[in-house]
C-alpha positions, 0 to 999 in steps of 0.5 A: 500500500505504501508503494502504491502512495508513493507512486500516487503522491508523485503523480500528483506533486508532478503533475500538479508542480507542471500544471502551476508552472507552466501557468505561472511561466505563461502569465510572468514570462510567456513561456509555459513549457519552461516554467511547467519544467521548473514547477515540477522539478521543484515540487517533485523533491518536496514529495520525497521529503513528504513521503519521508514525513509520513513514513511510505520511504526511509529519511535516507531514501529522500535523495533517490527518490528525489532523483529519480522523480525528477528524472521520471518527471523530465522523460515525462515532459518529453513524451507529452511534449511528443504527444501533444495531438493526443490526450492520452500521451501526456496523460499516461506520460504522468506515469513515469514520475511515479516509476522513476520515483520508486526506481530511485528509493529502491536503488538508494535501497540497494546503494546503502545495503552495498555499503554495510 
């Protein structure tokens, strides 16, 4: 259950982090595509640290989860910039933000289990 939270929290801090920024970007700048990147690589971290503060990863996992959101959250943008003609690309491309979020935990996972 937790897995599927965490998945679903970074859906959501992405999405929504896009979505403000590329809003913002629009009315400040008039460049929506760079402010929705800069709002989801800024929300996507915080949504380690929450998922941190409610128990769903380990305080020392935030880092790779942290990462690995972004990443997800940057191939994300790329295949909806891709696939602007349909609805359902940039809607499943979400998806990704959650996958790369939980690969990045589960290798910082594996990364301090290496250590010991």
């Amino acid at each position: 259950m937790r897995g599927f939270l965490l998945f679903f929290l970074f859906i959501v801090a992405g999405g929504f982090g896009g979505l403000a920024g590329s809003v913002a970007g629009a009315t400040l700048f008039r460049m929506p595509l760079a402010g929705g990147l800069v709002g989801g690589l800024i929300t996507t971290p915080f949504a380690a640290v929450l998922a941190a503060r409610f128990g769903w990863i380990d305080k020392a996992d935030v880092r790779g989860a942290a990462i690995g959101g972004g990443l997800g959250f940057l191939a994300a943008t790329a295949v909806a910039v891709n696939t602007l003609s349909s609805p359902v690309g940039p809607f499943l491309s979400t998806l990704l933000i959650g996958a790369g979020a939980m690969a990045g935990a589960r290798l910082q996972v594996r990364a301090r289990s290496r250590e010991r």
